[in-house]
C-alpha positions as CSV (number, residue, x, y, z in Angstrom):
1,X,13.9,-19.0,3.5
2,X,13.3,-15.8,1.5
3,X,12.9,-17.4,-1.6
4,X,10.6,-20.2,-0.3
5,X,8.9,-17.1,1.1
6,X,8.8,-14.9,-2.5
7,X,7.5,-18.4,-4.1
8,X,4.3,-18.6,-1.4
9,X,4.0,-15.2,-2.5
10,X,3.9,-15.5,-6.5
11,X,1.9,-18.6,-6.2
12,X,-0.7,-16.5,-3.8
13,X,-1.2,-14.1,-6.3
14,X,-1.3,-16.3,-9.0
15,X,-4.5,-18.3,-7.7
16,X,-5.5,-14.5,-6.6
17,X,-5.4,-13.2,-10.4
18,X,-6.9,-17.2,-11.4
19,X,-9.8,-16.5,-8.8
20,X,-11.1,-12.8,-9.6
21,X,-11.5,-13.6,-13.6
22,X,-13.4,-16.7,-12.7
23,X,-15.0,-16.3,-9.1
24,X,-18.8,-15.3,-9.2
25,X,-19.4,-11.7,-7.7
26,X,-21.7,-11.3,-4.9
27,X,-23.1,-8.2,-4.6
28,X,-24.3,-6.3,-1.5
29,X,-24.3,-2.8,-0.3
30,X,-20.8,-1.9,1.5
31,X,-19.4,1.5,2.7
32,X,-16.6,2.0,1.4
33,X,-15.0,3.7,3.9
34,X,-15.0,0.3,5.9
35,X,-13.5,-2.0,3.5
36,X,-10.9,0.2,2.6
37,X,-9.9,0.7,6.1
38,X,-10.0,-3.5,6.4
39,X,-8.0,-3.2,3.3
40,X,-5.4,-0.7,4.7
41,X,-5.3,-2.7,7.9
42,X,-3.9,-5.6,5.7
43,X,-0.9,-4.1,4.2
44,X,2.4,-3.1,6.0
45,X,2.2,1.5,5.9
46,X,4.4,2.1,9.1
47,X,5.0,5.4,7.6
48,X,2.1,6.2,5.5
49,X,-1.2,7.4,6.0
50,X,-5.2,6.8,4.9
51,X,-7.4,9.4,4.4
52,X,-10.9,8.5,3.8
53,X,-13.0,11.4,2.3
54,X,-15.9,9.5,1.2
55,X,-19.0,8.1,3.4
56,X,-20.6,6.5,0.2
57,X,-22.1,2.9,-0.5
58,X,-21.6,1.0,-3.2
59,X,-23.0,-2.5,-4.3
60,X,-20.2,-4.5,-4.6
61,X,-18.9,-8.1,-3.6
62,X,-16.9,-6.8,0.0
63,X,-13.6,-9.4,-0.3
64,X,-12.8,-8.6,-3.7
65,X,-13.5,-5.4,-3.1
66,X,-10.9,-5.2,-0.1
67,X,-8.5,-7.3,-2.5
68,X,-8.8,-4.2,-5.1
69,X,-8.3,-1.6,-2.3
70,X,-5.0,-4.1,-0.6
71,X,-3.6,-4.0,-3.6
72,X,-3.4,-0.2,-4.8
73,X,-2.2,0.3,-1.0
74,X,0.7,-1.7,-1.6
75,X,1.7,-1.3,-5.1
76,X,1.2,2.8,-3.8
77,X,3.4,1.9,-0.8
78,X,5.9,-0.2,-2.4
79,X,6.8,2.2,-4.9
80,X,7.7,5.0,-2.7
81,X,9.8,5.8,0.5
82,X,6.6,4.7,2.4
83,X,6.1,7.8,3.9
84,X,3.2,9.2,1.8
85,X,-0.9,9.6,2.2
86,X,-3.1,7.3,0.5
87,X,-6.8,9.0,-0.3
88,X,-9.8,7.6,-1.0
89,X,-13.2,9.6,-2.4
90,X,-16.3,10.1,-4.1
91,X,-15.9,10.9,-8.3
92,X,-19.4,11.9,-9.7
93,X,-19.4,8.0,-10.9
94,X,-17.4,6.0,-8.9
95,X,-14.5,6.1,-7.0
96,X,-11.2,7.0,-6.6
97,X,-7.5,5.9,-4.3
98,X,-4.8,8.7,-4.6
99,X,-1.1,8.8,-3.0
100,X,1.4,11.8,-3.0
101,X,3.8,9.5,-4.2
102,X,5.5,10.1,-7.2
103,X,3.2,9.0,-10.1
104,X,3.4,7.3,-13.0
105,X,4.8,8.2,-16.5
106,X,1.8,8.9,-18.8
107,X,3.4,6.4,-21.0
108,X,3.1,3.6,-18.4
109,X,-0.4,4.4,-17.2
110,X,-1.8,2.0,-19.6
111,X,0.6,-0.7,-18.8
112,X,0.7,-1.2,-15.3
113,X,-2.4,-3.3,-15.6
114,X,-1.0,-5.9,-17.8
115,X,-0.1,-8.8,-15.8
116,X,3.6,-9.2,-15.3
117,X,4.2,-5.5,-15.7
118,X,6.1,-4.2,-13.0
119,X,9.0,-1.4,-12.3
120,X,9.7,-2.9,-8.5
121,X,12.8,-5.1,-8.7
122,X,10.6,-7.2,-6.3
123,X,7.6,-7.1,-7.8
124,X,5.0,-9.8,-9.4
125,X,3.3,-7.5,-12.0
126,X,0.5,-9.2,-10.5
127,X,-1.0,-6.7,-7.8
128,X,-2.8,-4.2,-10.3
129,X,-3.7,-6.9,-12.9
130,X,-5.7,-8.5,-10.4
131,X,-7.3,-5.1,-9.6
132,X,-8.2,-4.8,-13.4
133,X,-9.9,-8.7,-12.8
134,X,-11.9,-7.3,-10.2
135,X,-12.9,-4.5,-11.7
136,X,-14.0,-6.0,-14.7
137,X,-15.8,-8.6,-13.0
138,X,-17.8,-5.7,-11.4
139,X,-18.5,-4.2,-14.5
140,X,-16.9,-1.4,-13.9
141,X,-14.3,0.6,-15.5
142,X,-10.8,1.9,-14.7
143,X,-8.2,4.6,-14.9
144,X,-5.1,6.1,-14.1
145,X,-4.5,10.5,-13.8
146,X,-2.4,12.5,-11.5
147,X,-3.4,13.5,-7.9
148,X,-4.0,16.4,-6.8
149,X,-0.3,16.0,-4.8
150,X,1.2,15.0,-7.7
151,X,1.0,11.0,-7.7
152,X,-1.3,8.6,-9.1
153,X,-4.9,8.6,-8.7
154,X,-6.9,5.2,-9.8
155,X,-10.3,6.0,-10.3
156,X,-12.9,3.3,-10.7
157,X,-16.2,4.8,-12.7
158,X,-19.5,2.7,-13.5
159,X,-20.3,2.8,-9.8
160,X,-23.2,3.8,-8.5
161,X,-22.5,5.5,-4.9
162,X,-24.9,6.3,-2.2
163,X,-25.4,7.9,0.8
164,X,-27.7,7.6,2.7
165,X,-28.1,4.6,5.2
């Protein structure tokens, strides 16, 4: 049962990565806040937290955009003890989603969007290439720093944010 259930799961993320590079993106103005929070509502955090720190809109298509936030939750969940806060805020042109988790290598920042990369003995290597899909399809451009708490910050630039609705 497992493994048929790991299979549903690689296949899932397969058509996932397969859809994002070829899917026409439909724009329209989201806040952020709310399709993070969708996002967050998607992924399993019994003992981690979301802290939104941003009331910003962005043009954006909103399901991949709540695909790019599910999947930093749970790669940022998956590689720690759980218990940790996930951020996300305004950068001067974009966005960003931090964790207090425990980072990643400089050495490694480049990699972890490569599809098949992964340091989780249960991981696809999928989750953050498909992030890269969507942000590319976007237009946008990403990166990996530290946090503020020490972790890893993935900050999406290129965006135009706004704030008043």
């Amino acid at each position: 049962a497992q493994a048929h259930q790991r299979i549903e799961e690689l296949i899932e993320s397969v058509l996932m990565l397969a859809r994002a590079g070829e899917q026409s993106v439909e724009f329209e103005e989201v806040a952020v806040a709310s399709v993070a929070e969708r996002g967050w509502q998607s992924v399993e955090t019994p003992e981690a937290s979301l802290a939104i720190e941003t009331d910003g809109f962005i043009s954006a298509d909103p399901s991949q955009l709540q695909q790019l936030f599910e999947n930093v939750f749970r790669n940022a969940v998956e590689h720690t003890d759980g218990d940790i806060t996930v951020s996300v805020g305004e950068l001067e042109s974009g966005y960003y989603i931090a964790d207090s988790g425990p980072g990643i290598p400089v050495d490694e920042r480049e990699k972890i969007f490569t599809t098949g990369y992964s340091t989780a003995a249960s991981g696809t290597g999928l989750g953050l290439a498909i992030v890269s899909a969507i942000v590319q399809a976007h237009d946008w451009a990403i990166n990996v720093v530290e946090s503020e708490d020490g972790g890893t910050q993935i900050e999406i630039t290129g965006v135009e944010m706004t704030t008043d609705h």
